[in-house]
N, CA, C and O atoms as CSV, one atom per row, in Angstrom:
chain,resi,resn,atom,element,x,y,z
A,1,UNK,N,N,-5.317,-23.395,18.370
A,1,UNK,CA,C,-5.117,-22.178,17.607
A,1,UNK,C,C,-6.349,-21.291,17.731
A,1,UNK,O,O,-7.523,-21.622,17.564
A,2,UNK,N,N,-5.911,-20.245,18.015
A,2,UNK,CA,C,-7.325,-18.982,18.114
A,2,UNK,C,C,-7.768,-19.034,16.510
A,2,UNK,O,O,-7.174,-19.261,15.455
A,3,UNK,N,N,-9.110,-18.706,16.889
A,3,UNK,CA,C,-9.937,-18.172,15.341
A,3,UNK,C,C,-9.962,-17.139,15.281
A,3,UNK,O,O,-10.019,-16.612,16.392
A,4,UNK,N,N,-9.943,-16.284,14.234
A,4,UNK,CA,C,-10.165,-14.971,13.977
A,4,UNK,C,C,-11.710,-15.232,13.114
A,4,UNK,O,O,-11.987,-16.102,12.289
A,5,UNK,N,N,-12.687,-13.939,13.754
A,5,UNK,CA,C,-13.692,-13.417,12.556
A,5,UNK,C,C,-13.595,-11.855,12.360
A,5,UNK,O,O,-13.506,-11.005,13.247
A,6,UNK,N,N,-13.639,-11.633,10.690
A,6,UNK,CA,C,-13.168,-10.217,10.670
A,6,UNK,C,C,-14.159,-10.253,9.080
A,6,UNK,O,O,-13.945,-11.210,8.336
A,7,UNK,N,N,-14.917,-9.480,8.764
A,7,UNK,CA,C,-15.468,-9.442,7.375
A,7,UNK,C,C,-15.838,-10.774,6.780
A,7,UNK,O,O,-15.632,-11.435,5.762
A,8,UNK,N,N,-16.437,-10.833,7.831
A,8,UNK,CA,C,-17.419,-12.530,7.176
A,8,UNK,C,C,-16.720,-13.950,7.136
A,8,UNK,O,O,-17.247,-15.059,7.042
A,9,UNK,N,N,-15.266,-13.570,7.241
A,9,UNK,CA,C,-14.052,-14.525,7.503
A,9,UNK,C,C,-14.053,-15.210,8.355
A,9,UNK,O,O,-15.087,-14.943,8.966
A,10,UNK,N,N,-13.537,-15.994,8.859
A,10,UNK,CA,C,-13.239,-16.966,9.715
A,10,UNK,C,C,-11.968,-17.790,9.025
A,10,UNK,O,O,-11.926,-18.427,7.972
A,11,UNK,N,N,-10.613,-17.441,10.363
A,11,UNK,CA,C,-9.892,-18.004,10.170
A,11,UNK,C,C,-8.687,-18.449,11.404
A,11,UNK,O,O,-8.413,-17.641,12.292
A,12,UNK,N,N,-8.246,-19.355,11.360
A,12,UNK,CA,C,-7.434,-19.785,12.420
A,12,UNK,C,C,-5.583,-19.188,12.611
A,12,UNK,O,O,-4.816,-19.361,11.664
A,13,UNK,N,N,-5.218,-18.693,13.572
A,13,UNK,CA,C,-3.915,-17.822,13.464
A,13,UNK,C,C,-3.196,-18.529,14.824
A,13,UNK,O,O,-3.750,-19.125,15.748
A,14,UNK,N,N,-1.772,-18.248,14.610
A,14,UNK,CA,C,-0.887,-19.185,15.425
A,14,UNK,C,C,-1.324,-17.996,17.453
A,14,UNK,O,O,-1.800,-16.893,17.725
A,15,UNK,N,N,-0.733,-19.250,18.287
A,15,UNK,CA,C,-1.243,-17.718,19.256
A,15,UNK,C,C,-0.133,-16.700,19.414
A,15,UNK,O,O,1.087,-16.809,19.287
A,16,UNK,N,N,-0.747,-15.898,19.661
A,16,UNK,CA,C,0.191,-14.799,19.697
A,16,UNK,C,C,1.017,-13.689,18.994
A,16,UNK,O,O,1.938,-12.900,19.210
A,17,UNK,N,N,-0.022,-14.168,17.832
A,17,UNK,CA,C,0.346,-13.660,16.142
A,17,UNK,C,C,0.211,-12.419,16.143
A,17,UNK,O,O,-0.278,-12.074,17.219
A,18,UNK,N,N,0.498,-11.132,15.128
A,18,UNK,CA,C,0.101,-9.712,15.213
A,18,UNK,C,C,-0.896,-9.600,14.611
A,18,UNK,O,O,-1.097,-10.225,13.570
A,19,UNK,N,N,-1.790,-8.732,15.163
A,19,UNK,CA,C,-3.492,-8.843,14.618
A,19,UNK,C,C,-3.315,-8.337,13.105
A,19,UNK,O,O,-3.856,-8.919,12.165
A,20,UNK,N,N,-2.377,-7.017,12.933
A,20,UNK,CA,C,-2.119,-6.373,11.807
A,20,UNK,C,C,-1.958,-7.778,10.349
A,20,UNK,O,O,-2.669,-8.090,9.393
A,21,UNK,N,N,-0.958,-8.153,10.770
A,21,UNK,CA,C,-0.293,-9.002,10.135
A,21,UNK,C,C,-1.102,-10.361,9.863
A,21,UNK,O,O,-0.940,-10.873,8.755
A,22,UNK,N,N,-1.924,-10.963,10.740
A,22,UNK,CA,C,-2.996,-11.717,10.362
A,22,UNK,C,C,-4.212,-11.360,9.433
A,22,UNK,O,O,-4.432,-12.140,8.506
A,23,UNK,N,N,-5.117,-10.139,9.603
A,23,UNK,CA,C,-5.904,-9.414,9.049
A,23,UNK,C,C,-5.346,-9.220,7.106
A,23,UNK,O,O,-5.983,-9.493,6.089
A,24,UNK,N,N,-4.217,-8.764,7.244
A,24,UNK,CA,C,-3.613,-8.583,6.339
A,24,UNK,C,C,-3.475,-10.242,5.250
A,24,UNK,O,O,-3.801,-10.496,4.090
A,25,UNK,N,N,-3.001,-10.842,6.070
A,25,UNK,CA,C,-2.560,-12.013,5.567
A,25,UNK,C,C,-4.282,-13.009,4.960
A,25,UNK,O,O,-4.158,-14.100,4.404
A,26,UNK,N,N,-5.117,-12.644,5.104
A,26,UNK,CA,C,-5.962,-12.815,4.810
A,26,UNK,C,C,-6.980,-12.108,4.309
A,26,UNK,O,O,-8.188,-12.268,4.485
A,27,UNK,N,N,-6.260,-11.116,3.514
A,27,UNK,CA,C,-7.353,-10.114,2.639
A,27,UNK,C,C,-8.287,-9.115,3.294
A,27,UNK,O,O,-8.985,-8.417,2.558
A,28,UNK,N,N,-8.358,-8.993,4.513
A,28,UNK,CA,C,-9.178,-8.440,5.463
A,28,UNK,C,C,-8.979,-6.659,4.966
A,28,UNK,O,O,-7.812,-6.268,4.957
A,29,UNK,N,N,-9.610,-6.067,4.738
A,29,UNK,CA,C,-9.844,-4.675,4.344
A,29,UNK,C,C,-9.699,-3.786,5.707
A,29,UNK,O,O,-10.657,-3.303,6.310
A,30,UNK,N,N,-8.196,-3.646,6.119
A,30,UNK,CA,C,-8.210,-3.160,7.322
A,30,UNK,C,C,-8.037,-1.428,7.425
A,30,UNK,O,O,-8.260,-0.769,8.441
A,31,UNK,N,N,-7.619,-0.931,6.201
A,31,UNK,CA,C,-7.292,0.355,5.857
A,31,UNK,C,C,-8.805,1.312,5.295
A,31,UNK,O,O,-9.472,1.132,4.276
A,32,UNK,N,N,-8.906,1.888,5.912
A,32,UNK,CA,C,-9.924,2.953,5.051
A,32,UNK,C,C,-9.052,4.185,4.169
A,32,UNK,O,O,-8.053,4.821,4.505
A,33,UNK,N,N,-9.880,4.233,2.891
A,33,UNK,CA,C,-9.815,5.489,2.198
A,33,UNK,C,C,-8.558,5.087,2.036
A,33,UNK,O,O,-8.029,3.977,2.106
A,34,UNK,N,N,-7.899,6.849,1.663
A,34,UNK,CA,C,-6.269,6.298,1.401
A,34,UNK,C,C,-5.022,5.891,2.624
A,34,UNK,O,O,-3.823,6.127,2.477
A,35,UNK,N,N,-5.569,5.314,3.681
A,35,UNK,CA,C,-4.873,5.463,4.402
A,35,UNK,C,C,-4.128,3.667,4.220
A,35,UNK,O,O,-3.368,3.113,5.014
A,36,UNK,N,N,-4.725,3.070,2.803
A,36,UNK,CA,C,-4.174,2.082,2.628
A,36,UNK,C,C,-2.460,2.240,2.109
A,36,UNK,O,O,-1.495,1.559,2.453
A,37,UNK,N,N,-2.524,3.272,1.269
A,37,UNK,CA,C,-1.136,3.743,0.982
A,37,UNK,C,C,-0.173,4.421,1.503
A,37,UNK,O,O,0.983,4.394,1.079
A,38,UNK,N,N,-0.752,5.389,2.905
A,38,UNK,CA,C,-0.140,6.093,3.560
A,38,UNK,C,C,-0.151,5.848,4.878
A,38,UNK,O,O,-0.248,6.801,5.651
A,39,UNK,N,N,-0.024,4.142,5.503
A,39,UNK,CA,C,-0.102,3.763,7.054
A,39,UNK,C,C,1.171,3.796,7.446
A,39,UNK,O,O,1.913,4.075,6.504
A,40,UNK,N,N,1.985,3.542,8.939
A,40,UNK,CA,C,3.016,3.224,9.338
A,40,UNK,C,C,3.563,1.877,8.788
A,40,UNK,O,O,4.767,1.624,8.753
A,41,UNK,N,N,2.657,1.089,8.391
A,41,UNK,CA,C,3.253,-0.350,7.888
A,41,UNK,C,C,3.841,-1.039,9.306
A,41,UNK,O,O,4.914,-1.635,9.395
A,42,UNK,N,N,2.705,-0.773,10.589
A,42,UNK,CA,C,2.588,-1.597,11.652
A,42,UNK,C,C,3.606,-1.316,12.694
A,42,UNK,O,O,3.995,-2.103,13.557
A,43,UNK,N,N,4.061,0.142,12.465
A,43,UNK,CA,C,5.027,0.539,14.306
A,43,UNK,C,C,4.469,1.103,14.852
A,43,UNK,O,O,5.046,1.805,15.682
A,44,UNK,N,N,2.731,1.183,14.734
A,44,UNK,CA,C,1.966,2.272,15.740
A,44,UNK,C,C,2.053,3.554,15.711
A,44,UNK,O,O,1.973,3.967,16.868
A,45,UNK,N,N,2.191,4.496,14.883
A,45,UNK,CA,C,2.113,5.705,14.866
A,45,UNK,C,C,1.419,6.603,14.018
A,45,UNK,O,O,1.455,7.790,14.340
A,46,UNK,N,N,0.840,6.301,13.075
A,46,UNK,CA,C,-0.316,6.463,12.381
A,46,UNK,C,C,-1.519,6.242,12.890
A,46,UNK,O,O,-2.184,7.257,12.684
A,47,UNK,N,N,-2.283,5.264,13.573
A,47,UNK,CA,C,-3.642,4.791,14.284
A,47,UNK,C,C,-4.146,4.565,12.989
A,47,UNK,O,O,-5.357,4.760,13.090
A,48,UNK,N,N,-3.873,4.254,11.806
A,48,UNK,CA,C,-5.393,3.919,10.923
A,48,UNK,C,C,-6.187,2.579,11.048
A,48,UNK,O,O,-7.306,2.305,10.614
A,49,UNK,N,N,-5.051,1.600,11.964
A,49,UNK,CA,C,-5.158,0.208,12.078
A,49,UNK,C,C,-6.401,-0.229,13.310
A,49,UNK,O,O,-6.703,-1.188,14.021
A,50,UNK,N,N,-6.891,1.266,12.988
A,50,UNK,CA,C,-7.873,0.705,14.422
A,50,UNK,C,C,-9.049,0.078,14.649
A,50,UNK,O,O,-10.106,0.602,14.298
A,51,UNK,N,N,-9.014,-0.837,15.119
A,51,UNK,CA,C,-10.779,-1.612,15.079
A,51,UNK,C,C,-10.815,-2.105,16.281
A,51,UNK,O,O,-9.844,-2.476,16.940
A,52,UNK,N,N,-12.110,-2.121,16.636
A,52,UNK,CA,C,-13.091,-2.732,18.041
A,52,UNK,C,C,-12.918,-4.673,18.039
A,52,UNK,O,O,-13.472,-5.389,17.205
A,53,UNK,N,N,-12.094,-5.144,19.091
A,53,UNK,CA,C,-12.283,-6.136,19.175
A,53,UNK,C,C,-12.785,-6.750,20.131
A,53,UNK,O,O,-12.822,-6.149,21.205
A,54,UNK,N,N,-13.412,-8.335,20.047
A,54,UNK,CA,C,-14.811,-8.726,21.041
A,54,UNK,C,C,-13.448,-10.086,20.847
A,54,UNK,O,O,-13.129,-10.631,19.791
A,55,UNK,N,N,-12.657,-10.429,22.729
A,55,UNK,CA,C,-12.158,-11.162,22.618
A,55,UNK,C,C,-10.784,-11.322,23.576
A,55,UNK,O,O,-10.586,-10.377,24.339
A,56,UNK,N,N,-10.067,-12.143,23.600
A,56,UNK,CA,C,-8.542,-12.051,24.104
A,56,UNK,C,C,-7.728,-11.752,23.518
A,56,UNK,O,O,-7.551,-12.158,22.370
A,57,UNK,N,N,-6.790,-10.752,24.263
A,57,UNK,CA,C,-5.626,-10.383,23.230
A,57,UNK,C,C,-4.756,-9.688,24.191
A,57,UNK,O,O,-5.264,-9.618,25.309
A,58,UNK,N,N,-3.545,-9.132,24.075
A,58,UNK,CA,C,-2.708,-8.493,24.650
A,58,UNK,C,C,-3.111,-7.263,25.254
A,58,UNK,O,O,-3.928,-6.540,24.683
A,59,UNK,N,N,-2.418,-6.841,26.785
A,59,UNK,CA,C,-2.549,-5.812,27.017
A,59,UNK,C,C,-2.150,-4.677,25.775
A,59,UNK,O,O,-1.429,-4.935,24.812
A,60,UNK,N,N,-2.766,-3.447,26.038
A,60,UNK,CA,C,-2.023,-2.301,25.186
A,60,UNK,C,C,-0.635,-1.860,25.811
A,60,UNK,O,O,-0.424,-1.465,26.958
A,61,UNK,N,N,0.150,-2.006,24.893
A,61,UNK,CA,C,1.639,-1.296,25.140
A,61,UNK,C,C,1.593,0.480,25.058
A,61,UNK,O,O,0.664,1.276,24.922
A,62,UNK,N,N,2.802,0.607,25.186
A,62,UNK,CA,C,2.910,2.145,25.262
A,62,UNK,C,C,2.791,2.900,24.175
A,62,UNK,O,O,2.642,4.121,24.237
A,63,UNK,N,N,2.883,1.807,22.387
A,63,UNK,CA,C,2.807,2.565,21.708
A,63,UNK,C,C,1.259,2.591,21.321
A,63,UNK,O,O,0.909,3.604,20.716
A,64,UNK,N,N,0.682,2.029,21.472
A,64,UNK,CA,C,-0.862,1.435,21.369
A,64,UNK,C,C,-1.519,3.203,21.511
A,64,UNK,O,O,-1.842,4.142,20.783
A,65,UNK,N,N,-1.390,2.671,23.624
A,65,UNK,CA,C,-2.020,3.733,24.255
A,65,UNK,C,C,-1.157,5.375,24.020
A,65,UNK,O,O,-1.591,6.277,24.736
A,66,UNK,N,N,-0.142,5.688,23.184
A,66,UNK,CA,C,0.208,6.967,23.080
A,66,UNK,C,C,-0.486,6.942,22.355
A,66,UNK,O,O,-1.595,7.222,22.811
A,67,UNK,N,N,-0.488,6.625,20.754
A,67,UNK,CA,C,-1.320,6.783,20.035
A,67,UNK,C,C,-2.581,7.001,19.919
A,67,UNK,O,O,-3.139,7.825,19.195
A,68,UNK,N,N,-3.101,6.136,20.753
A,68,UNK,CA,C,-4.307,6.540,21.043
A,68,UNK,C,C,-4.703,7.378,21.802
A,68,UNK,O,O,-5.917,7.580,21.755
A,69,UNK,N,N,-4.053,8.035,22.594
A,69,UNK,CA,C,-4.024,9.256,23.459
A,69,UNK,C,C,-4.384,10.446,22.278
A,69,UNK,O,O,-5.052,11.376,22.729
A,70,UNK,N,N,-4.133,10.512,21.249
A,70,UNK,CA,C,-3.925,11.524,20.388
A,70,UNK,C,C,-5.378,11.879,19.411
A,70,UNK,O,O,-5.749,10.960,18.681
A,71,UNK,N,N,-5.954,12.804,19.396
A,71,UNK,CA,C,-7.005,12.971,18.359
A,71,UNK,C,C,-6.536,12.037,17.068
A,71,UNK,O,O,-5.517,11.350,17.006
A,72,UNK,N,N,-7.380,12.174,16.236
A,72,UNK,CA,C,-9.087,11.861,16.574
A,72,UNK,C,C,-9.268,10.408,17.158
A,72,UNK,O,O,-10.228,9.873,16.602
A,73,UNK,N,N,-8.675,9.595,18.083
A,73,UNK,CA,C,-8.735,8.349,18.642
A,73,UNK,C,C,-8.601,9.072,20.162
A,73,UNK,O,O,-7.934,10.079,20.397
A,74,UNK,N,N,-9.395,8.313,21.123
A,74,UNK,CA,C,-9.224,8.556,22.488
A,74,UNK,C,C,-9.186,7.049,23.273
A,74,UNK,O,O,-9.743,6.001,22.946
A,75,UNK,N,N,-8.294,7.356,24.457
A,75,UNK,CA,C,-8.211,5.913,24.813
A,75,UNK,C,C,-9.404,5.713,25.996
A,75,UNK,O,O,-8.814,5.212,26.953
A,76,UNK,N,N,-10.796,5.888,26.331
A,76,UNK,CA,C,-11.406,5.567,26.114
A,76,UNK,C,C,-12.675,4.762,25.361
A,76,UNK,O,O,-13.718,4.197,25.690
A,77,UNK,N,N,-12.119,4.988,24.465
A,77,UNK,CA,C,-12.929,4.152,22.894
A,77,UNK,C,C,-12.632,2.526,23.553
A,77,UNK,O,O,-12.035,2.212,24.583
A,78,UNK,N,N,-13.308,1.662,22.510
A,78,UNK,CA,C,-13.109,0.522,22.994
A,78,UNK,C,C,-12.397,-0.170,21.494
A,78,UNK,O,O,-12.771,-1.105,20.786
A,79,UNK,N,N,-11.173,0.797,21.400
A,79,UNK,CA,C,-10.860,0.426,19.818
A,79,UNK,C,C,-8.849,0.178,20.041
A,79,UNK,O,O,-8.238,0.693,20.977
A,80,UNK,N,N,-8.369,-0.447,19.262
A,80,UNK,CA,C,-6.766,-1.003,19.514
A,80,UNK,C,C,-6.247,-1.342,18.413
A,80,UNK,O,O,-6.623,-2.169,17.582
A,81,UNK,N,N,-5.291,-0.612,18.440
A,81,UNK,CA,C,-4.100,-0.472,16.515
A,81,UNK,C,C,-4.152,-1.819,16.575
A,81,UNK,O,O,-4.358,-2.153,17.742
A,82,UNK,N,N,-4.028,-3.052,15.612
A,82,UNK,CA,C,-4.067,-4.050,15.335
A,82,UNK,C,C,-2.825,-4.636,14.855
A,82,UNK,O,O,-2.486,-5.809,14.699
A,83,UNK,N,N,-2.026,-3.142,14.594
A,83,UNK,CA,C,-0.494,-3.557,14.608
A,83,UNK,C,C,-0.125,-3.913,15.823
A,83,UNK,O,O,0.782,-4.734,15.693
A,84,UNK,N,N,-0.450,-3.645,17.394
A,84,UNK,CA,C,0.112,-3.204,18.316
A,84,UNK,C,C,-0.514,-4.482,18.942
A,84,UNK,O,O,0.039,-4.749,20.009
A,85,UNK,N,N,-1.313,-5.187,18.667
A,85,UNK,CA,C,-1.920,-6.523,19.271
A,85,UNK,C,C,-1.784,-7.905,18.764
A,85,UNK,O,O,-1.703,-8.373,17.628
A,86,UNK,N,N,-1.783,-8.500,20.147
A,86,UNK,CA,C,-1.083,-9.955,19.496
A,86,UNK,C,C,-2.656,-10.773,20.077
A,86,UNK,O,O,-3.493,-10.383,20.891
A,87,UNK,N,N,-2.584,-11.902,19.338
A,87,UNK,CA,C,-3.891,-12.721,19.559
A,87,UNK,C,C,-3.880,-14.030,20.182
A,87,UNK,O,O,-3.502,-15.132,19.785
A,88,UNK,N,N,-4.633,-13.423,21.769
A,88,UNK,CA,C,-4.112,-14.348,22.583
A,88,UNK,C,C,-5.464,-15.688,22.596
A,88,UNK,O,O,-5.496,-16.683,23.320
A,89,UNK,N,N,-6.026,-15.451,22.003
A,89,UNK,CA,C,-7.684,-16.419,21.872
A,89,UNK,C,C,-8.814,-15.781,20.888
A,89,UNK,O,O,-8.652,-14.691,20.339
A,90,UNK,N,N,-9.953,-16.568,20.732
A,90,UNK,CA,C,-10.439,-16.370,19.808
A,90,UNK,C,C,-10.972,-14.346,19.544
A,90,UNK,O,O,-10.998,-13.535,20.471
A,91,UNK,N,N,-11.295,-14.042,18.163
A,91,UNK,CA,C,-11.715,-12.871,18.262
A,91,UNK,C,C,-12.499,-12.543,17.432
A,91,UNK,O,O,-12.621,-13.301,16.470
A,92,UNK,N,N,-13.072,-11.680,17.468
A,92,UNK,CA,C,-14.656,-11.001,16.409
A,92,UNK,C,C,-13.847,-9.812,16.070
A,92,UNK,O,O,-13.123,-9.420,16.985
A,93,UNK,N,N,-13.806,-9.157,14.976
A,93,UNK,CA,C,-12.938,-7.714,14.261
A,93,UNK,C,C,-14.669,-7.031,14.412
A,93,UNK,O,O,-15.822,-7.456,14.487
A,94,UNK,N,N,-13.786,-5.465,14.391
A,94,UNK,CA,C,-15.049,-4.640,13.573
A,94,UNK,C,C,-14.649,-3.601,13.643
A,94,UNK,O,O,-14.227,-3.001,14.631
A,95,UNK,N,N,-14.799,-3.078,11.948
A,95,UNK,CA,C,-14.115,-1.901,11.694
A,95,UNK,C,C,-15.084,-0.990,11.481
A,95,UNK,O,O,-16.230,-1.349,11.208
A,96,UNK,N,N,-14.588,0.812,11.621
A,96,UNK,CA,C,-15.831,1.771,12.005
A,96,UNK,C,C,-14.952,2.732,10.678
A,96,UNK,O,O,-13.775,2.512,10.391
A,97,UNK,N,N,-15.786,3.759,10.020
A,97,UNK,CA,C,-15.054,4.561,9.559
A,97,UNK,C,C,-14.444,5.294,9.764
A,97,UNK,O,O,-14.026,5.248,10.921
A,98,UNK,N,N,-13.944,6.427,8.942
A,98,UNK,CA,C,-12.983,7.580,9.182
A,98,UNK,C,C,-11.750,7.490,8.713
A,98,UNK,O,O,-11.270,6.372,8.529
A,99,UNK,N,N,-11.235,8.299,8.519
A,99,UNK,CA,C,-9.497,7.370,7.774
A,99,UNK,C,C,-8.994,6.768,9.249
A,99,UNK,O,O,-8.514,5.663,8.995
A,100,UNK,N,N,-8.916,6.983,10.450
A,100,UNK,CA,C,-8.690,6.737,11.405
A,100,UNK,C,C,-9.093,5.303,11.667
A,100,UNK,O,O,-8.436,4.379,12.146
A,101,UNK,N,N,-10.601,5.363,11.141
A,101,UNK,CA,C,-11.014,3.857,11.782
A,101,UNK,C,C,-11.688,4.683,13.216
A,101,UNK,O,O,-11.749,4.015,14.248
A,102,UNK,N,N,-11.891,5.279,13.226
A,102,UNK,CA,C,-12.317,6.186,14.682
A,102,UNK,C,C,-13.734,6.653,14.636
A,102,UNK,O,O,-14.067,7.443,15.519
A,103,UNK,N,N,-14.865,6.198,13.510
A,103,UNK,CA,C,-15.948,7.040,13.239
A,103,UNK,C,C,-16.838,6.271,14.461
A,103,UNK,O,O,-16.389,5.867,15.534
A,104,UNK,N,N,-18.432,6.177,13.907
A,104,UNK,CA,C,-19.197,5.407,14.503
A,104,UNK,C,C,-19.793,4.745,13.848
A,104,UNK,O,O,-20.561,3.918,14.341
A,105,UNK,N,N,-19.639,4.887,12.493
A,105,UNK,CA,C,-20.612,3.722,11.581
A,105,UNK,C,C,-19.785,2.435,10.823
A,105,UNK,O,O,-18.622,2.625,10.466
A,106,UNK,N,N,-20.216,1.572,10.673
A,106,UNK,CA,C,-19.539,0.454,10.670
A,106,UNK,C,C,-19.120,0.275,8.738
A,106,UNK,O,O,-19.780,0.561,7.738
A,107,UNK,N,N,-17.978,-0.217,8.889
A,107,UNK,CA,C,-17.489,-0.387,7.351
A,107,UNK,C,C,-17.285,-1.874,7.604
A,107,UNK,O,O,-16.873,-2.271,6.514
A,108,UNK,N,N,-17.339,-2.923,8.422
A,108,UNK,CA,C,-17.377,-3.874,8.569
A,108,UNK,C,C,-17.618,-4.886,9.560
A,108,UNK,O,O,-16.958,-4.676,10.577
A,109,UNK,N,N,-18.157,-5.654,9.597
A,109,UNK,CA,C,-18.788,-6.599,11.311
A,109,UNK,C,C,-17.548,-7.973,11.192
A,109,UNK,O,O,-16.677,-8.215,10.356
A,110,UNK,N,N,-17.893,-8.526,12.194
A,110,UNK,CA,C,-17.019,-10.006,11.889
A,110,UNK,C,C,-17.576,-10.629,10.656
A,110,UNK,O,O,-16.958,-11.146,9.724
A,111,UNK,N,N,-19.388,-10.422,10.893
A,111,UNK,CA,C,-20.396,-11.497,10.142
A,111,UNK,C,C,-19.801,-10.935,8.648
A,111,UNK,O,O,-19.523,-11.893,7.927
A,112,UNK,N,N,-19.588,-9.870,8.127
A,112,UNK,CA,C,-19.053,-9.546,6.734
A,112,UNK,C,C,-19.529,-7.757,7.044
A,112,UNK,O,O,-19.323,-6.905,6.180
């Protein structure tokens, strides 16, 4: 079973699980600001789900990379909706601000 670290956490997830849905399932503070109340609820079309991951995981699909095609996220960044990813081996989270999740300063490391 892959480990997840995301906010000081450490935890083990089946493979192939949805990053969204793991994060979640373990209290992980994946939403900034209000975008906890106002996300897609994980079909990719919002981007607030976005964080930098250090690790294996699924290619990006089409809804991933449209989305991220779109201000204020560019698909250059080294950042991926977490709805839109499945977890193919172990991983380190890290979330940046902005309601997007798109800033540059960190609202959270794996370490916490």
């Amino acid at each position: 079973m892959p480990k997840v670290t995301a906010q000081g956490k450490t935890f083990d997830c089946p493979l192939g699980a949805n990053l969204r849905q793991v994060l979640l399932q373990h209290q992980i503070e994946l939403y900034n600001q209000q975008a906890q109340l106002i996300n897609c609820r994980g079909i990719g079309t919002c981007g607030t789900c976005a964080v930098a991951i250090a690790g294996t995981v699924s290619e990006a699909n089409w809804r991933d990379r449209a989305r991220r095609s779109l201000p204020p996220h560019s698909l250059t960044g080294n950042l991926r909706l977490a709805c839109q990813t499945q977890v193919l081996g172990d991983l380190k989270i890290t979330k940046y601000d902005g309601f997007w999740g798109q800033g540059t300063n960190l609202v959270w490391t794996p370490e916490g």
